[in-house]
C-alpha positions in Angstrom: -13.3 173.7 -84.1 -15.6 172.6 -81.1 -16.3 175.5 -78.7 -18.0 175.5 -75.7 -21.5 176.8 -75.7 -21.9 180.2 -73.6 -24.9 182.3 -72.6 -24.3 184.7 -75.6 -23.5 182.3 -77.7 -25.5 182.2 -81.3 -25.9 178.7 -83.4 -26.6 178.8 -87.1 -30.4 179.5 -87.7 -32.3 181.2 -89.9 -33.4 184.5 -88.5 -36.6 187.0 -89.5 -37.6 190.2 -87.7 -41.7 189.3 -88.2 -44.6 192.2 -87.4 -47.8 190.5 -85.5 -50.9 192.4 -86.5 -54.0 192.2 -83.8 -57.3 191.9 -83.8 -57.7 195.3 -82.1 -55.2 197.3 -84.8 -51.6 196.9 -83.0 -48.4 195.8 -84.4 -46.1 193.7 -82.3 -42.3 193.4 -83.1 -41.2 190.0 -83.2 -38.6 187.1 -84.4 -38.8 184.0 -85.9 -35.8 181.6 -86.0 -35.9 178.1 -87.8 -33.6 175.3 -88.0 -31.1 176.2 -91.1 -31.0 173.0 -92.6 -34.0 171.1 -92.3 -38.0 171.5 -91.4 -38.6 172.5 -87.4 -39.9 169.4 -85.6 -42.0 171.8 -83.5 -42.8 175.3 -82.7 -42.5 177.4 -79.1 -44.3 180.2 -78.9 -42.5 182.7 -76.4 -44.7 184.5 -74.0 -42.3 187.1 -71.7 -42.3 188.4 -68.0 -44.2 191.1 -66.8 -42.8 194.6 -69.0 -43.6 196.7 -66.2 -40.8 195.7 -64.6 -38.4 194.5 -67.1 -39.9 191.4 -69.3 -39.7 191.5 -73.0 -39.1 189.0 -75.8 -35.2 189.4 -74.8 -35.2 188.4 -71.7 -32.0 185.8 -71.3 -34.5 182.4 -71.5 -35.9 183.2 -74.6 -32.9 184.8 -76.0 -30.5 181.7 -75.6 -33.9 179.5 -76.5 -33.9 181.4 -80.2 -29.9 181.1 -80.3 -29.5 177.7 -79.4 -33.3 175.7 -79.9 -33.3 175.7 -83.9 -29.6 174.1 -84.3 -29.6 171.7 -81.5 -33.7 170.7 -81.0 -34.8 171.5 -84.2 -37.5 174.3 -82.6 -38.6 177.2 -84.2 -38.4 179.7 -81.7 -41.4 183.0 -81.9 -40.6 184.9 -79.8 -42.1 188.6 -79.6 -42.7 191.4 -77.7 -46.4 192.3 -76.0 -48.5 195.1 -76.4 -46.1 198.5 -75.3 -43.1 196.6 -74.6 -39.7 197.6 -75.7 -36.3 195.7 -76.2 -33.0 196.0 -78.6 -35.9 193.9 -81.5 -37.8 196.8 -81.3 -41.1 198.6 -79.6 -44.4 197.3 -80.0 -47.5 199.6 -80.5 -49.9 200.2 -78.0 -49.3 200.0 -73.8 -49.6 198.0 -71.2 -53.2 196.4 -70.5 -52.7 194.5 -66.8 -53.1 191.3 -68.7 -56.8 191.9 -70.7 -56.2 193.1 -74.0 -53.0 190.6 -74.5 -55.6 188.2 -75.2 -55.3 189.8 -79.0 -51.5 189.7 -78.3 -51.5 186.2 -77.8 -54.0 185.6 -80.3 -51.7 186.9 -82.9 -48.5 184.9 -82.4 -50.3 181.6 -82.4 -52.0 183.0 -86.3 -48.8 184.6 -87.5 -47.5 180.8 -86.7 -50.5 178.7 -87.9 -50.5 180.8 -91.4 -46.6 180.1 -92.0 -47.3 176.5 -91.8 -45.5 175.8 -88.1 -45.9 172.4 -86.8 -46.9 171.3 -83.4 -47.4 174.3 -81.5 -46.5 175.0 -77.9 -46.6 178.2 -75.6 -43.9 178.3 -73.3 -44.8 181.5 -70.6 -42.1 182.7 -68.7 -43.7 184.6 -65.1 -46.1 186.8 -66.4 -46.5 185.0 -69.4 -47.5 181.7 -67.7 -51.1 183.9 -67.0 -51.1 184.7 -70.2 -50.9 181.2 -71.6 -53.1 179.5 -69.2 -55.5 182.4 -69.7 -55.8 182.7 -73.2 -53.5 179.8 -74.9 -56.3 177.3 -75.5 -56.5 177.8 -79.2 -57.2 174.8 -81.4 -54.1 174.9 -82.7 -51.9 175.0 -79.6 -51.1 171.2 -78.4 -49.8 171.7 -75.0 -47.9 174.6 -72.9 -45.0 174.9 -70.5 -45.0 177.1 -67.4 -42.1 178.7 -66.1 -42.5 180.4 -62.5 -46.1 180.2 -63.3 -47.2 183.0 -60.1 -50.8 182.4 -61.1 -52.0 185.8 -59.9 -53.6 187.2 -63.5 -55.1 183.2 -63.8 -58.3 182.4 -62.3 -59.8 179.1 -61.0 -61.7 179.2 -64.5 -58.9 179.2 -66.5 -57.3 176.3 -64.6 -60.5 174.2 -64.9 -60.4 175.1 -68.8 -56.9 173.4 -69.2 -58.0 170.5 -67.1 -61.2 170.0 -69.6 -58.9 170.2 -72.5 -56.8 166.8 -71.9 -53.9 169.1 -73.6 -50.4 168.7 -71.9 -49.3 171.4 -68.9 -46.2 171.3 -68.2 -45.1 173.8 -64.9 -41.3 174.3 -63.9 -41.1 175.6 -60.3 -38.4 177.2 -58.5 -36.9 175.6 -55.0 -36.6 179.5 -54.1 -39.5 181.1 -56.2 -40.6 184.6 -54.7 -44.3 183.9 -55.7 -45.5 179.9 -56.2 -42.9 177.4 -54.1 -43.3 174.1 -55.0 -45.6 172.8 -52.4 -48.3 175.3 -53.3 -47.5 174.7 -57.1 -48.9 170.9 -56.1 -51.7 172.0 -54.5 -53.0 175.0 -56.9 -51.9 172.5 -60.4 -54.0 169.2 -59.0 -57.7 171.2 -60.4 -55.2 170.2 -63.8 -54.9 166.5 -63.4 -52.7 166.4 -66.0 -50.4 169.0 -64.8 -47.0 167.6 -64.5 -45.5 169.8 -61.8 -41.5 169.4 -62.0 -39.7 171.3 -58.9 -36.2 172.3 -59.8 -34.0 172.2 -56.7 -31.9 175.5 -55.9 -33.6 177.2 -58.8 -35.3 180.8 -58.3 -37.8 183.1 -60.3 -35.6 184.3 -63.1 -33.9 180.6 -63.8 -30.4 182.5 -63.6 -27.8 180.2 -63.7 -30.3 177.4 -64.8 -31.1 178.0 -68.1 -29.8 174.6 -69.3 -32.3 172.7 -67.1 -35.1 174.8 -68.6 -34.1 174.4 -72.3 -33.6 170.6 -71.8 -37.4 170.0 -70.2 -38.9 172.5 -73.1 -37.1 170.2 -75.5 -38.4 167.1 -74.1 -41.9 168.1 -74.2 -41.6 170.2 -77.5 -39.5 167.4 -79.0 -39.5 164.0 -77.6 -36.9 162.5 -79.2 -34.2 164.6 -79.1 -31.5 163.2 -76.6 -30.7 165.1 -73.5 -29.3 166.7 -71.9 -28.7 169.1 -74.7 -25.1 169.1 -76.0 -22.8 171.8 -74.3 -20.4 172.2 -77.4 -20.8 173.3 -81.0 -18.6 171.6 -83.7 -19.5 174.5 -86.3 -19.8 178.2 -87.1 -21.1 180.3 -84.0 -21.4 183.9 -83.2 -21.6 185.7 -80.0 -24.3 188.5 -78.9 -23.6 191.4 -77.2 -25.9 191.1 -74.1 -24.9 194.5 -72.1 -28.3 195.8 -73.2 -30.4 193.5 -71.1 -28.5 193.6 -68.0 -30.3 194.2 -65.4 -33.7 194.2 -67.1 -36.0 191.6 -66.1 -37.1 192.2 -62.6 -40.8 190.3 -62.7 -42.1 191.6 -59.4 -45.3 191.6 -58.6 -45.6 192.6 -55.1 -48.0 195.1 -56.2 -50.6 192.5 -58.1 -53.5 190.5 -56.1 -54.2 186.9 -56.1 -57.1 186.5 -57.4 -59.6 184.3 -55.4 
């Protein structure tokens, strides 16, 4: 029976809660899911909003990117939660470091997927985790990134200027209606990357609600190329629904209270 494909709706995958172990002695909750059926084509490595104010490895993007990416993309989706962050997966040691010791955080995911034999590795930063990407994602491993409401206030003119030295792939979604980095800006801060591609995504705003379709379908076309999009809208096969009450309201990603760096 086809059914239509809702926002708490769970494709066949195959599903492990993983542990991240850091350099600096913290374990991070996490999930792993992997097409059922075949090898992943490619791997996307989630990094979350800001916790302070409500990002975690649940938060809806990555959620419906881990139900639907593995059965319709062929992605494995690692996703996981950052140093002190909790969600419904779980609570990961340690607390909150403003964006410095998360290097370890980040440096963990990208080993936990090199050593299980992941191919072609992406980070995909969501808000806060954009900074995190651009600031510590260039490892050898990691072939390009996507940026999602990319506010670049942790990221510095250095890290920018890294990622343009590299020649690796930047990919940066940006809200019509973003509270922190509209799309003119976004031009301007993204040309000291001239590979940036800068993709401005009419009537959209910082948390993507309501456009979560758009977002999949441009992670898929960078992640995995030949795919054909959009992504299909129907599932012709088992599927599951999640009980999403727990996250209402939870991801906030403000960061009036956070200075652009200069």
């Amino acid at each position: 029976m086809t059914e239509k494909i809702r926002g708490n709706s769970v494709l066949p995958a195959r599903r492990e809660q993983i542990m991240l172990e850091t350099a600096d002695g913290l374990s991070l909750v996490g999930e792993l899911a992997l097409p059922l059926d075949r090898p992943p084509v490619a791997t996307m490595i989630c990094l979350h909003p800001l916790p302070t104010h409500g990002g975690m490895m649940d938060s809806h993007l990555f959620r419906k990117a881990s139900y639907r990416l593995p059965a319709l993309a062929g992605i494995a989706v690692l996703r996981f939660n950052t140093r002190g962050t909790s969600s419904v997966q779980g609570t990961s040691e340690g607390s909150f470091d403003n964006g410095t010791s998360e290097r370890f955080d980040v440096a963990a995911a990208v080993e936990h997927a090199e050593f299980a034999d992941l191919p072609h590795i992406w980070l995909v930063g969501w808000s806060f985790g954009t900074d995190l990407t651009l600031k510590y994602g260039l490892e050898p491993s990691v072939e390009g990134i996507v940026l999602l409401s990319p506010p670049l206030r942790y990221s510095t003119p250095a890290d920018l200027t890294a990622w343009a030295e590299s020649g690796r792939p930047v990919t940066a979604l940006i809200p019509e209606h973003d509270d922190y980095l509209q799309p003119p800006e976004a031009r301007e801060r993204f040309a000291a990357i001239p590979q940036a591609e800068v993709i401005a995504v009419d009537g959209a705003k910082h948390l993507w609600v309501g456009d979560s379709e758009r977002v999949l379908d441009e992670i898929t076309r960078k992640l995995a190329p030949s795919v054909p999009l959009p992504l299909p809208s129907t599932w012709d096969g088992p599927i599951e629904q999640a009980d999403s009450s727990a996250y209402r309201d939870r991801t906030v990603a403000s960061f009036a209270d956070v200075p652009r760096p200069d």
